[in-house]
N, C-alpha and C positions, 0 to 999 in steps of 0.2 A: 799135077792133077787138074783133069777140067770136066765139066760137069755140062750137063743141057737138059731143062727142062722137060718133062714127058711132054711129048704134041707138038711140041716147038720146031719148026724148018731147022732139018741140018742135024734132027737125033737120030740116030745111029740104030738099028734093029739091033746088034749084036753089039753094044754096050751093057755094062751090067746097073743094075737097077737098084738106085738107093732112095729108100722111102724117106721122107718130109715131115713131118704128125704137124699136123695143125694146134695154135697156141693150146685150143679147148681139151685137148687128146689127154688123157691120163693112164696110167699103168697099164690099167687092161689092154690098151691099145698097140702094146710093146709084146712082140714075139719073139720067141730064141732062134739063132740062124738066119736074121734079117739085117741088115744093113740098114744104118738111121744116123742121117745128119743130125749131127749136133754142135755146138758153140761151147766153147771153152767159156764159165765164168769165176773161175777162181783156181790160182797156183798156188799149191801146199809144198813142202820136201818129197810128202810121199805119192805126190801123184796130181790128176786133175779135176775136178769138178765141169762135168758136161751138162748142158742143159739140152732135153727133146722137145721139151714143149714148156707152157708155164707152168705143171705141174709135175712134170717128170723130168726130173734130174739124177745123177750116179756121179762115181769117182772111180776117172782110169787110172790105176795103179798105178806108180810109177816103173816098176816090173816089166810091166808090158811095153811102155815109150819108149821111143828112138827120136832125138832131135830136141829142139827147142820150139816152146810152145808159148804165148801171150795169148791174155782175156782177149776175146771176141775172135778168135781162131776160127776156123770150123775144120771139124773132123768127123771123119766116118767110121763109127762104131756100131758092135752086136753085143745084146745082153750077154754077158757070161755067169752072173747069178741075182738070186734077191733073196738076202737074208730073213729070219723068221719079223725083224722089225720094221720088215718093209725096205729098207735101205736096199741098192740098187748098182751093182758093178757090171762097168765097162769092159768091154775090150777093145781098140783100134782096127780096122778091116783096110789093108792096104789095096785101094780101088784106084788105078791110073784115071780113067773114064768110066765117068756114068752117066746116067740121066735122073733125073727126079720124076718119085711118084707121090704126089700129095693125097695123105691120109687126112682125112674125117674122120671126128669123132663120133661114132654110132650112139647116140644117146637112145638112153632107155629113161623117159623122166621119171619121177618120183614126183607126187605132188604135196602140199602143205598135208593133204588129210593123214598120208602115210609116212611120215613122219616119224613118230612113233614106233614104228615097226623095223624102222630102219637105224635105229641110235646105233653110231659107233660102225656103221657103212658107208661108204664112198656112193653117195648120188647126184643125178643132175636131175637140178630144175629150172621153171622158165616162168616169167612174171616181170612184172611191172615194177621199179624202184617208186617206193610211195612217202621215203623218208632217208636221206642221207645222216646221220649222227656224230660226229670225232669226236673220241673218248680222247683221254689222256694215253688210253692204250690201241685197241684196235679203232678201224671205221666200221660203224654198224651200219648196214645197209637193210632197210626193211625192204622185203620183199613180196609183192601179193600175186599170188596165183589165181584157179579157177577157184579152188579150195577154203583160201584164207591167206594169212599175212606171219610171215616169218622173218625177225630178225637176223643178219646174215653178218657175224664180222669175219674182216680183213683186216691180215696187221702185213704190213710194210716195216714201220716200226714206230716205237711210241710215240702216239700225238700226230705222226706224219699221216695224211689223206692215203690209202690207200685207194686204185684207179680212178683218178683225180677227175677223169675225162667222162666217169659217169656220173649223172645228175637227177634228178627227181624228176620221174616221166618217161625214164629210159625204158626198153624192153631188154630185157637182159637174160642169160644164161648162166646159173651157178653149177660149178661143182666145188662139193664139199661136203662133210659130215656131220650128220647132225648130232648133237652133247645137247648133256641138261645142262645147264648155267643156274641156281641159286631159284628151280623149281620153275622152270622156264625152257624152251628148247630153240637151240640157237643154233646155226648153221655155223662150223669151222672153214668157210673160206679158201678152197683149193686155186680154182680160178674162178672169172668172172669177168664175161664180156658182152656186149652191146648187139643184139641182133641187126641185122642191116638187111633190107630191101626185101624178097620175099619173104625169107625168114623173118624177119620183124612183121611184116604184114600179115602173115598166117597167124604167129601167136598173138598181135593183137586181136585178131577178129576172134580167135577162142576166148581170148580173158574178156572183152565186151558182150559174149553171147552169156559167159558164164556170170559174168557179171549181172547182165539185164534179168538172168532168170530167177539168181537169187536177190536182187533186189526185190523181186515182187514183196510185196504182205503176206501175211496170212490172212485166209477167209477165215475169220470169227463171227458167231453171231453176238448179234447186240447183246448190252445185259438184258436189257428191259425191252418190248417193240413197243418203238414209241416214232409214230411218220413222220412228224416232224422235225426229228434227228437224220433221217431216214435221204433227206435231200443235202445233208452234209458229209453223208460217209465217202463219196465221189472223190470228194474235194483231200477228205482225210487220209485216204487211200494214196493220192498222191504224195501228201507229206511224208507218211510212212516211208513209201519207196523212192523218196529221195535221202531220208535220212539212213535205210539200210543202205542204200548206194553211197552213202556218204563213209559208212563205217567199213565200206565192205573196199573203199576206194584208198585208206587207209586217212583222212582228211579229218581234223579234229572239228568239233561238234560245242560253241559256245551256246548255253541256254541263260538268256535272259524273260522273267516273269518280275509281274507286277509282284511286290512286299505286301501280300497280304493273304488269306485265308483260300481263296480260289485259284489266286495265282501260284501258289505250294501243292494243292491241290492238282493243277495241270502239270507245275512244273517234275515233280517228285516221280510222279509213278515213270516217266517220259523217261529221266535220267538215269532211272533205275533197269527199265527193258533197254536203255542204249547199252549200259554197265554190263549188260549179260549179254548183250548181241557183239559188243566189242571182245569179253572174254571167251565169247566161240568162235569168233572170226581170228582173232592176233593169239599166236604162240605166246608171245610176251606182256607175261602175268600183269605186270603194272600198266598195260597200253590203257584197261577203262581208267585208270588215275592222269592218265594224260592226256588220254584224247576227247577228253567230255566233263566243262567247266561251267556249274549253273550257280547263276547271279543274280541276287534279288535286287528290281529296280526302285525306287520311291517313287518316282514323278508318273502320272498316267498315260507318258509315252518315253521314246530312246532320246534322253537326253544327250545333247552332245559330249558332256563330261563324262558319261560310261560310255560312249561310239570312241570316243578319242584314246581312252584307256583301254579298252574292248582291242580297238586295233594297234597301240603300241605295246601290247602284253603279245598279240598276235605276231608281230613284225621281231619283237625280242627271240619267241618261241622259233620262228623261222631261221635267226641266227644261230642262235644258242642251239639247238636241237634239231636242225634240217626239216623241221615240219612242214606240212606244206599250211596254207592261208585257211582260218575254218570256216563250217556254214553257218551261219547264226538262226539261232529260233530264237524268235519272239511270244511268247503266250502273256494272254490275257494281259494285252498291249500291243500295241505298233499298228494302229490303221489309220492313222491320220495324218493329215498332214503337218502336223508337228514333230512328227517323225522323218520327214523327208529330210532334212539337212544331215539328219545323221546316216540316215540309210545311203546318203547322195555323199558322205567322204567313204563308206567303206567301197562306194563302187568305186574310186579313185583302183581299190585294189582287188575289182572282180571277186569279192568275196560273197558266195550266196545267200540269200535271208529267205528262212521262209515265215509265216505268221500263222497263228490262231489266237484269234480273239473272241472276243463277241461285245465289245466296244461297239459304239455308232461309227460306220468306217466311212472313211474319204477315199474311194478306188482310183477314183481320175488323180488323186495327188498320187497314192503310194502302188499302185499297180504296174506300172514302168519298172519300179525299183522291188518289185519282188517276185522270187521263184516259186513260189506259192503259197496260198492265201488263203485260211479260213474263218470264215464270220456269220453266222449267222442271219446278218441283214442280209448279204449278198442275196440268201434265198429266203425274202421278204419272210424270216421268222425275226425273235428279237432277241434282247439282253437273258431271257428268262432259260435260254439253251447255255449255261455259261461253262468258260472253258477248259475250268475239270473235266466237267463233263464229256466234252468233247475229247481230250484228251487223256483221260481213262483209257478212250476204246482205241485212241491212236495207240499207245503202249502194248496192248492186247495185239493191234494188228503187226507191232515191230517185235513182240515178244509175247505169244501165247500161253505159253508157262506161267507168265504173272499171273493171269486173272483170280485166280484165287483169293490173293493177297489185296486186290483192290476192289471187292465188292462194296465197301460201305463206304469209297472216297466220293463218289460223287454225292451220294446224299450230303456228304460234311461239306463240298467243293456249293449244293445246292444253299445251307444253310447259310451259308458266309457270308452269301451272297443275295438273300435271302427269296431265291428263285421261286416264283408261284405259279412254277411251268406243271402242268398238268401231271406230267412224270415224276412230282415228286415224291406220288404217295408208292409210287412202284420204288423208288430209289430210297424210299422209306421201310419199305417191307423188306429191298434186300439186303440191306443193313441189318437190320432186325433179323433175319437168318445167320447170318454172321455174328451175334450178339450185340450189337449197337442202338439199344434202344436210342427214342428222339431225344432226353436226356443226354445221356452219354455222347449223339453226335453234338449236340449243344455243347457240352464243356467243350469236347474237341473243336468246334470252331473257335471256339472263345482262347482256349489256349495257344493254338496255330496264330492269331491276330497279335496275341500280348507277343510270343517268341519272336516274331517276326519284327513288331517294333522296336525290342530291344538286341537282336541281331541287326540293326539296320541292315549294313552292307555284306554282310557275310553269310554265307550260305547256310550255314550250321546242320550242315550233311545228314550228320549221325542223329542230332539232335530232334531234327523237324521227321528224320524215319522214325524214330521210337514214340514221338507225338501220333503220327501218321499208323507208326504199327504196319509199315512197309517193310521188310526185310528188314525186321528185327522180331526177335524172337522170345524178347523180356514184358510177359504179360502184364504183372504185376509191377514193372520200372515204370511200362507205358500208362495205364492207370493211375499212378501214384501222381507220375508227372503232369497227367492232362489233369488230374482233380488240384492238385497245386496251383499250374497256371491260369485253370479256370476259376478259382478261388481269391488267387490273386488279382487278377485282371475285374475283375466282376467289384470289389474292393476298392482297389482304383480309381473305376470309373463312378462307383458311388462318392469320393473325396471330392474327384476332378466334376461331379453334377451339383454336391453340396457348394462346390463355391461361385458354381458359373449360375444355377439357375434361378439365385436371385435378381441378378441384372438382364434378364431375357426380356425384351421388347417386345410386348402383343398386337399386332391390330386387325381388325376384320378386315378384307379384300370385299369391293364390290361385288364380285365373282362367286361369293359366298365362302371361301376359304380363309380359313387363319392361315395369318401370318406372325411367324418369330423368327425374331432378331438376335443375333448376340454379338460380341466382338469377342472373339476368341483370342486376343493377342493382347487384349487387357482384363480380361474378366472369367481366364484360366490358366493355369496352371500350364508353364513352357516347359517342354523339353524333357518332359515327362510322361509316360500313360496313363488315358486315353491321346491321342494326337487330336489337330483343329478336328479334320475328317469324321473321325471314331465320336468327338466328342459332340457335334455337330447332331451325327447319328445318333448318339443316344439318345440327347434332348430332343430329336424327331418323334421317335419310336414310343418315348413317356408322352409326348404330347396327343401322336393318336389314340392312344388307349387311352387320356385323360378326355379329351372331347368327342371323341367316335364321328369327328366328322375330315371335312377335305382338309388338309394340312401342308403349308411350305414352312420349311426351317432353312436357313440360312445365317451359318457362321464365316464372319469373315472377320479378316487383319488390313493391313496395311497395304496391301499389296496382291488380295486373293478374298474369294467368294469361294464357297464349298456350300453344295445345293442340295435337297430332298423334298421330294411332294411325296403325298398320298393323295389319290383322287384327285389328282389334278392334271390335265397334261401340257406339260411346259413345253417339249420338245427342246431341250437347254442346245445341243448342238446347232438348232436354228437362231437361238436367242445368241448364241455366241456371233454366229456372222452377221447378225442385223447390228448388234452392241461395235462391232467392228468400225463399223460404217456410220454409226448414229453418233458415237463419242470421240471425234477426232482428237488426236494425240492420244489416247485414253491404251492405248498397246495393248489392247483385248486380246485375248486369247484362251483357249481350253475347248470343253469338251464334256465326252460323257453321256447319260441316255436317255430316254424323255423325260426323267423324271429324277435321275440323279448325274451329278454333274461336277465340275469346279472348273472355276474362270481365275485368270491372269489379270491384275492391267499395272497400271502406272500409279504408282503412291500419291500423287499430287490427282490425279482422276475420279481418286477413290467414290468421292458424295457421289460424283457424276452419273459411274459408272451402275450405284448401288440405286440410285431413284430411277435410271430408265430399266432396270432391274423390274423394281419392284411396280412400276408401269407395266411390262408386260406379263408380270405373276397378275394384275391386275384383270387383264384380258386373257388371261389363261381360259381354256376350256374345262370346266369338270365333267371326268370321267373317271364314276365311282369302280369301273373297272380293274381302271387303275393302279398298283397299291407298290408301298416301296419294295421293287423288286434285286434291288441290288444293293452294298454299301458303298457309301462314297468315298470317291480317290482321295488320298491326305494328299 
């Protein structure tokens, strides 16, 4: 028997013609009364096992054989039947010469969206591998179209890599069927192979158009029109449409926020339109459980002790579960350059960051190291736009269906924080539509601050929603728990002021301003609520209502200052670089906004650090303008 390719010098017009199916080619592509090369893969008693393609295989009887046959043979056969199970019999076609005619599989694709329509049929589709998996049984292979993102297994057999040679990035072609799996929809794995050279280039440029489109945002109007939000939406718009591209790209999404009232405030609603945007994009129900991980930070920037765990929980993820590397969001933190050592190891491993704050920001340090950035300094407004607030409407823009659910967080994101931005009394009334008298968002603040304290490091999910009254749906659980923890916390801090505000240091400032002192590390209560920060702030806050005039409070330890004026303007982020420079060895450092603050240095420094301190609260400017508009970082 000998054979010559179709086209090839030396084929024969009056040879007879044996078609070839390409690996992709499945059943339908098999006609009766045609001749089709196929490969011996297995000898039984009663016959052979042929294979036509990767997914089309039959058994020629042994009835029908003449001769001896061994695996990897090739022989020329025509359907002679297919039973109701699909199963597939041979018969041998004795051809002395032929030529080859290579079949193509005529794909008709099927995309993510129709899915559904198609459970329990043979379809092909075409998309990007956005996550490789080995189970103990099949390889899951997720796969994202123009549509969305579908899990795809292949079993070779237990635990073994099924097509070894494909990777995370590939463009690729499935055929196979899609099943429910345990309320989920999952691709049964026929074949699957690596598009190459045109074919790959055409389907990327569809999955990048479809991609960039459903990236966009949505156009939402503001809650409130307020113009001086109005030069941040630009900025916000981008974060959105990089983080829908992030979900839509199949890429997991870590959110890190400040531990405290504002920073829940930003981070909750965020994690929540990701949650729903991940469950309309991924077939596979638990993908928001996996793919979007929000962590509260303590320090008022990315300490390297959460970037270093950040990126080995990352690097495990990649092993353990073929993920690809996530983007990080920063809120209501990360603009300084205290943050650059950490933002500068995750670039080690090209992983994206993006920011919203409304911190005083350092752009010349952290600007290099991030994909996009929002702050409010940027566009000469200040700390008083803070980053609930902003971060409300970025949710809105990655999931419009929220809004409903988050009319009254920015006023509680405003109280926290205690913003005397002009827009509060709008962010006041629309709370108050929603049932949230100033009362009410008051315990709410106060309860969000105590949870948060005593969650230190853990997210407490379910917890800080039904405080928040975000997608949860227990009216009465939510009220009980905020009048609890606002009851508790309020309790608290009257213990933690009964013991500290007898040792509180007064003296007038040349400048006309009081000044109080305390050492918070001997003359309160450790390790318990209120914290130095909290406890700092309190004793501030009773001071101005006791004098009604300009006021600095200043708690500090061994090792740290925590700042607050009223009517006064320190400018602390400038006091920080000058204290830098003026108190050699003294390891300054910190941060914070004209008027709230907390500073770093060296325990042996301490006196040093705290008289040229209070030297320049000395030359402060008053500016009854002024007033404490935010709380201070623990």
């Amino acid at each position: 028997m000998t054979r010559e390719s179709a086209g090839e010098p030396g084929a024969d017009d009056g040879d007879s013609v044996v078609y070839d199916l390409a690996a992709e080619c499945t059943a339908e592509d098999v006609e009766r009364n045609r001749p089709y090369l196929a490969e011996i893969n297995g000898i039984v008693d009663y016959g052979v096992f042929v294979d036509l393609s990767e997914s089309v295989s039959g058994l020629v009887h042994e009835s029908v054989l003449e001769g001896t046959f061994a695996v990897g043979d090739e022989l020329v056969v025509e359907l002679e039947s297919v039973r109701d199970n699909g199963d597939m019999a041979f018969e041998p076609v004795d051809i002395a010469e032929y030529t080859l005619e290579n079949i193509a599989h005529d794909y008709a694709l099927t995309g993510t969206d129709r899915l559904k329509a198609n459970i329990g049929d043979q379809i092909h589709l075409e998309g990007k591998v956005v996550q490789v998996k080995q189970t103990a049984g099949p390889t899951i292979f997720h796969v994202a179209d123009e549509y969305g993102v579908v899990p795809c297994a292949a079993f070779e057999e237990a635990g073994v890599r099924a097509y070894p040679a494909t990777e995370v990035g590939d463009v690729v072609r499935v055929t196979g069927t899609p099943e429910r799996r345990e309320g989920s929809i999952q691709i049964e794995v026929d074949g699957l192979s690596k598009l190459e050279d045109e074919d790959a280039d055409e389907a990327s440029d569809r999955l990048e158009d479809a991609l960039e489109e459903r990236a966009e945002p949505h156009d939402v109007e503001p809650l409130i029109d307020w113009p001086a939000f109005e030069k941040l939406r630009p900025n916000l718009r981008e974060v959105a449409k990089l983080l829908r591209r992030t979900v839509l790209e199949g890429r997991p999404i870590r959110v890190r926020h400040h531990a405290d009232g504002d920073g829940m405030c930003a981070a909750v609603p965020v994690q929540i339109a990701l949650e729903r945007f991940i469950a309309d994009v991924h077939e596979d129900e638990n993908a928001p459980r996996h793919l979007i991980k929000r962590l509260p930070a303590k320090a008022p920037f990315y300490e390297m002790e959460d970037a270093t765990r950040d990126l080995n929980f990352a690097l495990e993820d990649r092993e353990k579960h073929g993920q690809q590397l996530p983007l990080l969001l920063m809120l209501d933190n990360g603009s300084t350059a205290e943050d650059v050592p950490a933002y500068e190891t995750l670039a080690h491993y090209d992983i994206p960051i993006a920011v919203v704050d409304h911190h005083h920001p350092d752009p010349d340090a952290v600007e290099d190291l991030l994909d996009a950035h929002v702050n409010p300094y940027l566009h000469d407004e200040d700390y008083r736009i803070t980053t609930g607030m902003c971060c409300v409407e970025l949710a809105r823009m990655i999931y419009p269906d929220l809004g409903d659910e988050l009319q009254h967080v920015p006023a509680v994101a405003g109280l926290s924080d205690r913003s005397k931005a002009d827009a509060m009394d709008d962010y006041l009334e629309l709370a108050s539509e929603e049932g949230y008298d100033e009362d009410r968002l008051q315990d709410l603040s106060e309860a969000l601050d105590y949870a948060a304290f005593w969650l230190r490091y853990n997210s407490g999910d379910q917890l800080i929603q039904d405080l928040l009254q975000i997608d949860s749906a227990d009216e009465d659980r939510h009220r009980e728990l905020v009048s609890f923890f606002a009851d508790r916390a309020r309790e608290e801090v009257d213990e933690q002021l009964d013991a500290a505000m007898p040792h509180l240091e007064h003296e007038d400032l040349d400048n006309g301003a009081h000044l109080y002192r305390i050492d918070v590390e001997n003359y309160a209560h450790r390790f318990t609520y209120p914290a130095p920060g909290k406890t700092t702030g309190e004793i501030h806050d009773r001071k101005i209502e006791e004098t009604g005039d300009p006021v600095i409070t200043v708690g500090y330890g061994p090792d740290f200052a925590v700042l607050r004026s009223d009517g006064v303007r320190l400018d602390i982020p400038n006091m920080v670089s000058e204290l830098e420079e003026e108190v050699p060895g003294g390891g300054v450092s910190g941060g914070g906004h004209l008027v709230v603050g907390s500073i770093k240095f060296v325990k042996g420094k301490r006196e040093d650090v705290i008289d040229a301190l209070v030297e320049k609260m000395e030359d402060a400017e008053i500016d009854e303008a002024l007033s404490s508009a935010a709380p201070i970082d623990d």
